[in-house]
N, C-alpha and C positions, 0 to 999 in steps of 0.2 A: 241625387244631389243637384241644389240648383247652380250653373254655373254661374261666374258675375256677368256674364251678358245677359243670362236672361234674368237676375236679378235687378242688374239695369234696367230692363226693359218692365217690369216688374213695376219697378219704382217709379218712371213716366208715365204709366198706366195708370197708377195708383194717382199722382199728380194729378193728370189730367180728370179722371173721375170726382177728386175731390174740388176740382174747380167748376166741373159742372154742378155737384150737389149743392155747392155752397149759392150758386148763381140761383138753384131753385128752394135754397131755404128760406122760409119765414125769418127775415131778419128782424123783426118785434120777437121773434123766440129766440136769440140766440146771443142775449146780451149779459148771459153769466154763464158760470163752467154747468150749471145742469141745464139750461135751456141747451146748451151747446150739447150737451151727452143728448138730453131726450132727442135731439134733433138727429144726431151722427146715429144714433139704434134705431130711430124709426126710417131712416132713409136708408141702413144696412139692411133693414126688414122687408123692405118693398120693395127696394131695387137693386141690393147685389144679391141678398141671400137665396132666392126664389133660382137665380143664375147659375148661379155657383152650383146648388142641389140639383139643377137640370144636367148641367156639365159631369156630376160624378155619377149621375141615373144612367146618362149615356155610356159613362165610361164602363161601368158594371155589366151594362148590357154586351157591351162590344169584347169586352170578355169573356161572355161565356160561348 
């Protein structure tokens, strides 16, 4: 279970990541609720999810 500090910490991460994606979004794409989705999936696509899949490859490893 996650504690609330680290869901704290959690949530400033998440902050802070969404203030850099938004810095490097196509703002001509992001001027209704679907430019805004296509935008948020394809920047979850290329730069957290590739991360995140490295982080549980490693943890799988380090368990066996």
């Amino acid at each position: 279970m996650i504690t609330p500090d680290k869901q704290e910490r959690i949530e400033a991460c998440i902050q802070e990541l969404a203030a850099i994606l938004y810095e490097e979004a196509d703002k001509s794409q992001i001027l209704n609720l679907e430019g805004i989705e296509k935008t948020v999936r394809q920047q979850v696509l290329e730069h957290v999810s590739p991360n995140i899949a490295l982080f549980l490859s490693n943890k799988r490893l380090d368990q066996k």
